[in-house]
C-alpha positions as CSV (number, residue, x, y, z in Angstrom):
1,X,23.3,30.7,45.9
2,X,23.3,32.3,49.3
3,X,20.0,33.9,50.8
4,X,19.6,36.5,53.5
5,X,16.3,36.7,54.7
6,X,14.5,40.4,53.8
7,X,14.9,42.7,56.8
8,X,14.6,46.1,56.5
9,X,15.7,47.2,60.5
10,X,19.2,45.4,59.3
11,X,22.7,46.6,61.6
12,X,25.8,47.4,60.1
13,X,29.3,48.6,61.8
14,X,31.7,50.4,60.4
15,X,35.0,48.7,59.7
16,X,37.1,50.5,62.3
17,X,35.1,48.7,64.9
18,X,35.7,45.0,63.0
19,X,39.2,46.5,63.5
20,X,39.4,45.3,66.7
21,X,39.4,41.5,65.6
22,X,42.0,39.1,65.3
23,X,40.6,38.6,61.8
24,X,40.8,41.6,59.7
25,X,39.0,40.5,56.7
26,X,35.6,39.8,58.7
27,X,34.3,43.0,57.3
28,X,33.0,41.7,54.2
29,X,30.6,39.5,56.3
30,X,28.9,42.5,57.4
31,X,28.9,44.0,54.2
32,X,27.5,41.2,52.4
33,X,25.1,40.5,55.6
34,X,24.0,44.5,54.8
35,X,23.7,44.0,50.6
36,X,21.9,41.0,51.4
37,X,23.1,38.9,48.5
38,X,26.0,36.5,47.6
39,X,26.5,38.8,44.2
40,X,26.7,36.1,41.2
41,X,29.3,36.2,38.5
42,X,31.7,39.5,37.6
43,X,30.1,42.1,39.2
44,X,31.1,45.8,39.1
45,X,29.0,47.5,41.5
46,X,26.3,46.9,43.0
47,X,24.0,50.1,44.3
48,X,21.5,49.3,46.9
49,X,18.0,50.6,48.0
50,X,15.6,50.5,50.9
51,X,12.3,52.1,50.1
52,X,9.1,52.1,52.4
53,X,5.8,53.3,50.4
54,X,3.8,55.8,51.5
55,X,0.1,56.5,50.0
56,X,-0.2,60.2,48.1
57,X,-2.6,61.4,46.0
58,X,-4.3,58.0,45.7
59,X,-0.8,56.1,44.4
60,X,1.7,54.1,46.5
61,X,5.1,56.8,46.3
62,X,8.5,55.3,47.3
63,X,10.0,56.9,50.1
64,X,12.9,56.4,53.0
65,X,12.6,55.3,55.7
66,X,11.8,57.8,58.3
67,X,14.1,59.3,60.9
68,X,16.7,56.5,59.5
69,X,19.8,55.7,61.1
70,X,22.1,55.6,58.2
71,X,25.2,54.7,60.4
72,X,23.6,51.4,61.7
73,X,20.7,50.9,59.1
74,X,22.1,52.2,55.4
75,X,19.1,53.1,53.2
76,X,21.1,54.2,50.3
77,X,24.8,52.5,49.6
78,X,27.0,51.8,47.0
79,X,29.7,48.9,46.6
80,X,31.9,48.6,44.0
81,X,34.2,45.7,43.3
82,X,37.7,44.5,41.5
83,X,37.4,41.7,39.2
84,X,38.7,39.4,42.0
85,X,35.1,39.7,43.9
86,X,36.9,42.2,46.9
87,X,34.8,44.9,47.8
88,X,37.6,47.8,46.8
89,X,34.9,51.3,47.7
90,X,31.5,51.6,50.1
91,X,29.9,54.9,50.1
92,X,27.1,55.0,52.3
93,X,24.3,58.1,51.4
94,X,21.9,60.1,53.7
95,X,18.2,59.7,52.6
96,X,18.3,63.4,51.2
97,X,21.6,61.8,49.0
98,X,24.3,63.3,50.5
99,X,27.2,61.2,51.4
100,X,27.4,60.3,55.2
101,X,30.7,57.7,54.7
102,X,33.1,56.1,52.4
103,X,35.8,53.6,52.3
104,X,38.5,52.6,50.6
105,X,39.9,49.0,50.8
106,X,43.5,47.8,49.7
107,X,44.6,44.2,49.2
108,X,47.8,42.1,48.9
109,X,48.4,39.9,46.2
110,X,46.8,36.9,48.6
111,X,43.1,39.1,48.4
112,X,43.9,39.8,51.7
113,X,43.1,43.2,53.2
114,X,46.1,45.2,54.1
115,X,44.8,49.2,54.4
116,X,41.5,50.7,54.9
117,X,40.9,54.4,54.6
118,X,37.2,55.5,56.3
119,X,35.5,59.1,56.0
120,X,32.7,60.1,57.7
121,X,31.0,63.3,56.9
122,X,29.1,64.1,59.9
123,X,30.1,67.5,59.1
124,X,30.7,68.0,55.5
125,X,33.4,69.5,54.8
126,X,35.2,68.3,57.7
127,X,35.2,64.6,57.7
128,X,36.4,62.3,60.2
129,X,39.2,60.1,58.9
130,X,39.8,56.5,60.2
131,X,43.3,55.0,58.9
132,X,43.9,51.1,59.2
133,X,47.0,48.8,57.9
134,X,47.3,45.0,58.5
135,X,50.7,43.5,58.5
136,X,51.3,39.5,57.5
137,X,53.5,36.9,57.7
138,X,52.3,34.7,55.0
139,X,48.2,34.6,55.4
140,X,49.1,35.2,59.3
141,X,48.6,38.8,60.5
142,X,51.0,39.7,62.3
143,X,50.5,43.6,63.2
144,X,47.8,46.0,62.8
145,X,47.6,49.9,63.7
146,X,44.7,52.3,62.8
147,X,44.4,56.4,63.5
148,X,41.1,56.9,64.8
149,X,40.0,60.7,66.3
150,X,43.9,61.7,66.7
151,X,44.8,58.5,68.2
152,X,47.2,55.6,67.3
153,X,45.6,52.1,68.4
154,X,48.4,49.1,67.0
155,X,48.1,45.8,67.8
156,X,51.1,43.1,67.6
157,X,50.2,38.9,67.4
158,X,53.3,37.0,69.3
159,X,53.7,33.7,67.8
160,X,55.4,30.9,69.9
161,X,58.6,28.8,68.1
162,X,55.9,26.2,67.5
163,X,54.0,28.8,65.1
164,X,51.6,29.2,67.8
165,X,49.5,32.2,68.8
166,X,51.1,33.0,72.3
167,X,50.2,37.2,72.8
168,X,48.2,39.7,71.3
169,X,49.4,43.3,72.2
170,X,46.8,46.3,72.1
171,X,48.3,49.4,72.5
172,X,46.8,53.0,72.5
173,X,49.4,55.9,71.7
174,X,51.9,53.9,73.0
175,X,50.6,53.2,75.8
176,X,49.3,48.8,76.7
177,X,45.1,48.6,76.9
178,X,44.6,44.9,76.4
179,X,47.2,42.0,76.1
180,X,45.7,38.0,75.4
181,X,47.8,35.9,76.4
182,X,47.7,31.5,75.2
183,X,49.0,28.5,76.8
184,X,49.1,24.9,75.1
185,X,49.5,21.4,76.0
186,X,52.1,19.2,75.1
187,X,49.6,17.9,72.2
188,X,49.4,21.5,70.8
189,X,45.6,22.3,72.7
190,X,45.2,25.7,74.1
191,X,44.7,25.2,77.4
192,X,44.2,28.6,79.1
193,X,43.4,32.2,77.4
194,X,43.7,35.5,79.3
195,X,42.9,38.8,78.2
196,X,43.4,41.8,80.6
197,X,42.4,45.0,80.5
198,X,44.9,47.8,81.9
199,X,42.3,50.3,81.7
200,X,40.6,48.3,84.0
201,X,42.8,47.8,86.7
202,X,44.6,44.8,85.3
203,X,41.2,42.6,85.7
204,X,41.3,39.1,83.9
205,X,39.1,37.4,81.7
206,X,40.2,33.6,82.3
207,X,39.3,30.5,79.8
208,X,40.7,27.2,80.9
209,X,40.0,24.6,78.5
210,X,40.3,20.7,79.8
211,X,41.0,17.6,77.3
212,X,40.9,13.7,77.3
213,X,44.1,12.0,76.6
214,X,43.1,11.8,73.3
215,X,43.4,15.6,73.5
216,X,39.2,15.9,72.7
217,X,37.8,18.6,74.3
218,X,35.9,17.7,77.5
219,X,35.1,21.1,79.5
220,X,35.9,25.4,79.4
221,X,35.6,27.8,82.2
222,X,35.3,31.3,81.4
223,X,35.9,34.1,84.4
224,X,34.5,37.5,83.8
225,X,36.6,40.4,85.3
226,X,35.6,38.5,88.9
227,X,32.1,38.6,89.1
228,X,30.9,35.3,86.7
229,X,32.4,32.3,85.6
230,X,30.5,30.5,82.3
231,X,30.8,26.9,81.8
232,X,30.7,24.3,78.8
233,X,30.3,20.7,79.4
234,X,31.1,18.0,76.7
235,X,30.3,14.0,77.1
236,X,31.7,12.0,73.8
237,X,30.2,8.7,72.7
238,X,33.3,5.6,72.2
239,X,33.8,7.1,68.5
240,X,34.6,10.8,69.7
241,X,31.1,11.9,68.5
242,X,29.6,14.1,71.1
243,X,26.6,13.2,72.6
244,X,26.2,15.9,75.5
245,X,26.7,19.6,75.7
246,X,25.6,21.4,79.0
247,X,26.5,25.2,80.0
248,X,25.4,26.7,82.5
249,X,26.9,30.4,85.0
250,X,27.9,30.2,88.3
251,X,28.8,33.6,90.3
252,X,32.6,33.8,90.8
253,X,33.0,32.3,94.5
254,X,29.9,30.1,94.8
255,X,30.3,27.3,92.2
256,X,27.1,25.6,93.6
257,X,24.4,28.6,92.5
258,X,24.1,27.6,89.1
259,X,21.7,29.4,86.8
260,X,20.8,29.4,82.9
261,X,21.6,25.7,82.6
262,X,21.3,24.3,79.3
263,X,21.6,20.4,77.9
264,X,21.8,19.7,74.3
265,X,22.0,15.7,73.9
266,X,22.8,14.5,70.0
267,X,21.5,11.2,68.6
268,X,23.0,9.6,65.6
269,X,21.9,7.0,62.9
270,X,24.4,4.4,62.1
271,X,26.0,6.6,59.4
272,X,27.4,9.0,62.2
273,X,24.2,11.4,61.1
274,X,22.8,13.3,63.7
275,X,19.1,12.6,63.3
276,X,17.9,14.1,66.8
277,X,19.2,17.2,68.7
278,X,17.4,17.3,72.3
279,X,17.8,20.6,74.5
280,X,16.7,20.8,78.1
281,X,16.7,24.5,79.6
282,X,16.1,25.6,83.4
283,X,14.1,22.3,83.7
284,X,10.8,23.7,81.8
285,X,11.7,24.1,78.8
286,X,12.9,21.8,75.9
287,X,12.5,21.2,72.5
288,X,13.2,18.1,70.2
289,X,15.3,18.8,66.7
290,X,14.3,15.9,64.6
291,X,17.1,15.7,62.0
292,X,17.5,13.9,58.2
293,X,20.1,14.5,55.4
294,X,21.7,17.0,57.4
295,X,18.0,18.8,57.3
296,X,16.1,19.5,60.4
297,X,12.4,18.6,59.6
298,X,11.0,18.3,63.1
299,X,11.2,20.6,66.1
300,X,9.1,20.3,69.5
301,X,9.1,23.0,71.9
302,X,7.5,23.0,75.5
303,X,7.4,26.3,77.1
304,X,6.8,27.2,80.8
305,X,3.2,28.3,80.2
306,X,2.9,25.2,79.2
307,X,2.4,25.3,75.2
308,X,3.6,22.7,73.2
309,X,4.6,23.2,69.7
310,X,5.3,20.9,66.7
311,X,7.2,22.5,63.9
312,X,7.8,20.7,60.6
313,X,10.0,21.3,58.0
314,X,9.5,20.0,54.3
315,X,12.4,20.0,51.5
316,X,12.3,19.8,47.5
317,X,14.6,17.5,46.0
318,X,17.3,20.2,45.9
319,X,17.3,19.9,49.5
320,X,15.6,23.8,50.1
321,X,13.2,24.4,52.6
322,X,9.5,24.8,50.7
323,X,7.5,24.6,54.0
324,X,7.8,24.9,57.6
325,X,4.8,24.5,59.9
326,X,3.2,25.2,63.6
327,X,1.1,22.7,65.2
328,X,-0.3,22.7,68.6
329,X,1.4,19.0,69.9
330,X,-1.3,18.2,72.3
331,X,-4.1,18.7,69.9
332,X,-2.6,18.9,66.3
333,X,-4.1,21.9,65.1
334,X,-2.5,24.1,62.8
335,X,-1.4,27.8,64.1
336,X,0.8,29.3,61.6
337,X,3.5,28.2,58.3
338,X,5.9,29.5,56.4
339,X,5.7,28.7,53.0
340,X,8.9,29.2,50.2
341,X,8.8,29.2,46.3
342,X,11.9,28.7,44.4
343,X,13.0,28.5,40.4
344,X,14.0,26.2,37.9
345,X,17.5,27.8,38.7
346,X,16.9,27.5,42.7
347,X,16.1,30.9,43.0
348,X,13.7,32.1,46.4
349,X,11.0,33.4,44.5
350,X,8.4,34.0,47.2
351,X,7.9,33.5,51.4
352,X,4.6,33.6,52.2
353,X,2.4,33.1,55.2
354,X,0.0,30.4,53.5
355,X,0.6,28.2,51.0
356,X,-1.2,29.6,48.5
357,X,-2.1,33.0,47.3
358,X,-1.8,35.2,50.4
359,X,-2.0,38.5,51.1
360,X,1.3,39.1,53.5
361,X,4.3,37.7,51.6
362,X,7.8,38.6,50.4
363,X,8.1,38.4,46.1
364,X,12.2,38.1,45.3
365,X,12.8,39.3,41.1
366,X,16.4,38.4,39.6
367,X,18.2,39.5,36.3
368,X,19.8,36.8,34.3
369,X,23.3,36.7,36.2
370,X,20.9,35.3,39.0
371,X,21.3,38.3,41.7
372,X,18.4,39.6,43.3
373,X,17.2,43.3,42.0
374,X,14.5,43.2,43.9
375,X,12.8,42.3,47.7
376,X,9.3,43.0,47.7
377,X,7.1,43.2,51.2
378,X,3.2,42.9,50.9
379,X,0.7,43.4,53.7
380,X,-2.7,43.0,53.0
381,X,-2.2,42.6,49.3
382,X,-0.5,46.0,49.1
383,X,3.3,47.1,48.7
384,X,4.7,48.4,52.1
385,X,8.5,48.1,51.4
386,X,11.0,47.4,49.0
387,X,14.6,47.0,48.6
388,X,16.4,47.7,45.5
389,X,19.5,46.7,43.5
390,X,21.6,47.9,40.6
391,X,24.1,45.8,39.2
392,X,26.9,46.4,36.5
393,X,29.2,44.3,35.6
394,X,32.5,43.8,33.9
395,X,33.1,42.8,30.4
């Protein structure tokens, strides 16, 4: 099962703006990111709460957050789902239950999102209507236009004979805003991107991408609209596996000012496992990822003040993560841990600051599908948040 971590100040964008994507269907991330859960077997709906409590009278009352931004931060939502698993309705409620948004998703016999209807009721009997409709060739989109505040935005992908992306098209009533453009190798490697901006005066934003004869990726340069250009170094060992990863920004015309320089170097065991990830930052800073199974369970971290800190990471035999701890490096004492409690089913039970019985901890409760109904925050041994969920399910 899939864990996000409880956080109550949580964004969330509304779909017309994932719209703007070459993949359409990357909306349900951010839904899912919002719910917080991987929902567990054939699940309906799923209605969501966040609750901050609030001392009355002598007894802890549940109440929303204050002054919440319900466009960013939903409080109060509602998914509900087809018996496929696709989110197919989102309603999204003000803290005094009034509905501030819905939408409405559509999908091809693939699961693949083709139409989105979006209401907003900022005013409510007037609401604000965002229309969206994705186009495929196969799983390949191949055209997408949405109606957003009286205007038409569509977007066409150009495909090369080779079945290669070669042009994305952004249009605004008609009108070109933005066009990508790609270029390949003989070898089929992209070798230069540029998207351009008409609104902008017909600025560029330039990748090149360089290869070995082997065709493995060795260096990009990214130019920003003439002002910055963003580099990415690769090194390979003999067997292709990289071993060194630099970036680092240079203005535009002076190539030798180089600034926020960073060097990850990977070390492997004789299985091909990484088992050491080494990053080196403006010279003072760089920390040591001790690796195992595919687990990190070391990290060391210098800083410029000059602290030094040893983090360890413990696993059960299901491979979770049951401790992770602070040490000073230079003298080994302890500053702080993270401490996690799971099931007999695998379930995160508990995140706590000690690793026993402490007051400041995070209490997870599941109902027998194995989806989480409730997050529970306590500070100083008392309630101070809560999220909430309500599950139905199909037959």
């Amino acid at each position: 099962m899939k864990y996000f971590i409880f956080t109550l100040l949580l964004s969330f964008y509304p779909i017309f703006i994932l719209a703007q994507e070459d993949d359409p269907n990357r909306y349900k991330e951010e839904h899912l990111r919002n719910l917080g859960i991987t929902p567990q077997g054939k699940v309906k709906a799923v209605e969501k709460f966040i609750y901050y409590y609030e001392n009355k009278n002598g007894k802890e009352a549940k109440i929303f957050p204050k002054n919440a931004k319900v466009e960013r931060t939903p409080v109060h939502c509602l998914y509900i789902f087809d018996k496929k698993g696709n989110i197919t309705e989102f309603y999204n409620y003000y803290t005094d239950g009034k509905l501030f948004q819905k939408i409405f998703y559509q999908y091809n016999t693939d699961n693949l999102l083709t139409k989105t209807d979006e209401y907003k009721y900022k005013e409510e009997n007037n609401p604000e209507h965002i229309e969206e409709e994705i186009f495929y060739e196969g799983k390949e989109m191949i055209a997408k236009k949405y109606k957003m505040n009286g205007h038409l935005f569509e977007t066409s992908v150009l495909f090369d004979k080779n079945k290669r992306k070669e042009a994305i098209l952004e249009y605004r009533n008609d009108t070109l805003i933005n066009e990508k453009n790609y270029s390949y190798n003989s070898k089929g490697n992209i070798t230069h991107k540029k998207s351009k901006l008409s609104i902008l005066d017909d600025e560029a934003n330039d990748t090149w991408y360089t290869y070995t004869k082997k065709g493995t990726l060795l260096a990009e340069k990214k130019k920003c609209y003439s002002m910055f250009c963003f580099y990415t170094i690769y090194q390979y060992l003999d067997n292709d596996e990289i071993y060194e990863k630099t970036t680092y920004t240079t203005p535009l015309y002076d190539q030798k000012n180089i600034s926020d320089k960073e060097t990850n170097y990977y070390i492997y065991d004789s299985k091909g496992a990484i088992v050491e990830i080494q990053t080196y930052k403006r010279e003072r800073f760089y920390s040591y990822h001790c690796m195992e199974n595919d687990k990190e369970v070391a990290n060391y971290a210098y800083f410029i003040e000059g602290d030094t800190i040893k983090t360890i990471f413990s696993y059960n035999k299901n491979n979770q993560c049951i401790k992770k701890e602070n040490f000073d490096l230079l003298t080994g004492n302890f500053i702080s841990g993270t401490y996690y409690t799971y099931d007999k089913k695998g379930n995160l039970l508990q995140i706590s600051d000690k690793p026993t019985s402490s007051p400041n901890r995070t209490i997870y409760h599941y109902d027998k599908f194995n989806n989480c109904t409730q997050e529970i925050y306590y500070k100083n041994n008392k309630p101070a948040a809560i999220v909430e969920r309500i599950f139905t399910y199909y037959e």
